[in-house]
Backbone as numpy.savetxt, mean C-alpha at the origin, in Angstrom:
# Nx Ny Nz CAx CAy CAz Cx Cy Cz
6.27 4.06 -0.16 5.45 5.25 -0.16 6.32 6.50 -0.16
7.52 6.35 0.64 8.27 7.56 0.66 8.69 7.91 -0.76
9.32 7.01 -1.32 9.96 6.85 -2.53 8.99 7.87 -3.79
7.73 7.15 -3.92 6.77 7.54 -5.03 6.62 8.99 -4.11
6.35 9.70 -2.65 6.29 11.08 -2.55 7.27 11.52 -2.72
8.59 11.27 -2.78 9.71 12.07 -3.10 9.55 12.68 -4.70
8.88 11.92 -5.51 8.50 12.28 -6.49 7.87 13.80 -6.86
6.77 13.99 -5.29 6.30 14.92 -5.45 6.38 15.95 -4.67
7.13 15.77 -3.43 7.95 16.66 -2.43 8.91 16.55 -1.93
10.21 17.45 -2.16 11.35 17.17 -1.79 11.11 16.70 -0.14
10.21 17.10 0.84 10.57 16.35 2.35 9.88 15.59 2.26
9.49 14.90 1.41 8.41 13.05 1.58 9.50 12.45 2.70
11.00 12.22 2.30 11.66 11.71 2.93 11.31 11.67 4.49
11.08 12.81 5.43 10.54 12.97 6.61 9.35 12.39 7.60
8.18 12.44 5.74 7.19 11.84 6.07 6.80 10.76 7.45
6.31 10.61 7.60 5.49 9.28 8.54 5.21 8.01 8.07
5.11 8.48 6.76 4.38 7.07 5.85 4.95 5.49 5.95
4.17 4.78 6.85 4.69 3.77 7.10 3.38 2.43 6.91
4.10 1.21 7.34 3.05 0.04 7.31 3.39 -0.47 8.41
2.26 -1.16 8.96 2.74 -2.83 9.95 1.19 -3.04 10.05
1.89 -4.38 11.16 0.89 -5.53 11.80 0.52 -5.26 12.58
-1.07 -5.24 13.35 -0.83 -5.42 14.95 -1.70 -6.79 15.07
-1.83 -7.80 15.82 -1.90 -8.76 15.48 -2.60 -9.09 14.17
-3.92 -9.22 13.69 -4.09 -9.74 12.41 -4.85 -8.45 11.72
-4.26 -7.38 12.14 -4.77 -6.02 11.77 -3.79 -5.12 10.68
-4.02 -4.95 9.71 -3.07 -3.87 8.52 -3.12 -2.95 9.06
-2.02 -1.88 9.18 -2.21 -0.36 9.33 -1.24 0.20 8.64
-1.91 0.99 7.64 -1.46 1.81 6.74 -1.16 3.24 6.83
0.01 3.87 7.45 -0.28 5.32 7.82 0.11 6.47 6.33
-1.25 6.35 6.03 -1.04 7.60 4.67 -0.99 9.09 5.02
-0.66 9.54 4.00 -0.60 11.60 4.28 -1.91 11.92 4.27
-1.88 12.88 5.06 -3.11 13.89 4.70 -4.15 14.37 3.69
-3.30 14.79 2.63 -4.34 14.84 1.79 -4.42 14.14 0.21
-6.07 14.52 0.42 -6.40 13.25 -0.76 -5.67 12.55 -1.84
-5.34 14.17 -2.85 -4.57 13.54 -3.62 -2.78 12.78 -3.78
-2.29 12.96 -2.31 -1.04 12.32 -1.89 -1.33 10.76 -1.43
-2.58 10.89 -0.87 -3.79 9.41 -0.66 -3.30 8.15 -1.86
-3.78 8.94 -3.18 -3.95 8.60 -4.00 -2.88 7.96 -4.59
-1.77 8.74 -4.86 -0.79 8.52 -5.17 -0.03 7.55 -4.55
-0.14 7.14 -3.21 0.48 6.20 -2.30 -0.62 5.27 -2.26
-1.65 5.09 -2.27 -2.21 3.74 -2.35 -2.06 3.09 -3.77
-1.70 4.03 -4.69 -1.66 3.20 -6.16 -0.52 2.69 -5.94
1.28 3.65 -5.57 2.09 2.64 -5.33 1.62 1.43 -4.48
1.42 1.38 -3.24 1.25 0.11 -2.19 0.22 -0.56 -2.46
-0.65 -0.33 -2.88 -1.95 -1.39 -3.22 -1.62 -2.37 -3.47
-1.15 -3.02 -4.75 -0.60 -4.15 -5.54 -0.24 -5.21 -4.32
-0.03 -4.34 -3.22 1.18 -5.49 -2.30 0.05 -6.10 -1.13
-0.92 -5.18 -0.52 -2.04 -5.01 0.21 -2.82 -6.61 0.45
-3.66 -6.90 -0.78 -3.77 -8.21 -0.47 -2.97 -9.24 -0.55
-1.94 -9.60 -0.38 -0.72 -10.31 -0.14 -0.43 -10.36 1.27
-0.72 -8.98 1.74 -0.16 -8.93 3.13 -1.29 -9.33 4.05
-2.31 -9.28 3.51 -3.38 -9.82 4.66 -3.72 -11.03 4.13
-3.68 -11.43 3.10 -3.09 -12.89 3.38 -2.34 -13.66 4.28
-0.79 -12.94 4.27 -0.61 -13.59 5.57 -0.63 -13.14 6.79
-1.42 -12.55 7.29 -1.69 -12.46 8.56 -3.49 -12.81 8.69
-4.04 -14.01 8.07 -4.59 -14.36 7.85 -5.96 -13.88 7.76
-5.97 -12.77 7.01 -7.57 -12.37 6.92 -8.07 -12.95 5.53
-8.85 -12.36 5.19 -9.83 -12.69 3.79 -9.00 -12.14 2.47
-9.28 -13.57 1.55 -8.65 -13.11 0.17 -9.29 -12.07 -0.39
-8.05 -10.91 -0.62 -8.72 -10.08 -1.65 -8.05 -10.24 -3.34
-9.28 -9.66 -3.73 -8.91 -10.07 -5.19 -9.08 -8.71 -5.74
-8.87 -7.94 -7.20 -9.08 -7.26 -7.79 -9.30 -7.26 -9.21
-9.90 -6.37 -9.56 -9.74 -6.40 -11.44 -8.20 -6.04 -11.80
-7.50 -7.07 -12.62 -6.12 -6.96 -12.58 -6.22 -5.24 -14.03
-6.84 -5.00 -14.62 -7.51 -4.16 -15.94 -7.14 -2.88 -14.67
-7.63 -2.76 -13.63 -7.66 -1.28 -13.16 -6.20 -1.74 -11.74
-6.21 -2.36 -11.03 -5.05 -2.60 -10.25 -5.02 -4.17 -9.55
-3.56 -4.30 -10.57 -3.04 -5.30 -10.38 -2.61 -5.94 -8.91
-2.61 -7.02 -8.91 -2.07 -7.47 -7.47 -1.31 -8.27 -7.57
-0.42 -8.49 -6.66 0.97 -9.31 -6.13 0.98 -10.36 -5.61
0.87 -11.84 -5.86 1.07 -12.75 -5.00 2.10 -13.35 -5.66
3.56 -13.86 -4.68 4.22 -14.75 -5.03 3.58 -15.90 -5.84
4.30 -16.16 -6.97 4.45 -17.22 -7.67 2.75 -17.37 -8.40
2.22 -16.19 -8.46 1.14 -16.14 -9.29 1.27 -15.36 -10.41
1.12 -15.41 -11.52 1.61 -14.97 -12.86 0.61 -14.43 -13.72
């Protein structure tokens, strides 16, 4: 997330923008506003249902046509 805002503000680097677990819970800490939202869930999305996969919640799936998703060894 930092990476793709550095794109669009030299202090993304500073940012907050982070991920983790708390037990079988995602938490995604995005920026403020919308359209920086945007921009960081299109990078990280792809990876999203993968990760709650394993921490065992519900498969998500998507239309691969609007955003693609990531699972090892799925092609």
């Amino acid at each position: 997330m930092r990476t793709t805002s550095l794109r669009y503000v030299p202090t993304a680097i500073l940012s907050r923008q982070t991920a983790g677990t708390r037990g079988q819970t995602l938490i995604v800490n995005l920026p403020g506003r919308p359209k920086a939202i945007r921009e960081n869930l299109e990078a990280v999305f792809p990876a999203i249902p993968y990760c709650i996969d394993l921490i065992g919640g519900p498969r998500l799936e998507s239309d691969p046509d609007i955003m693609p998703v990531f699972r090892p060894g799925q092609k």
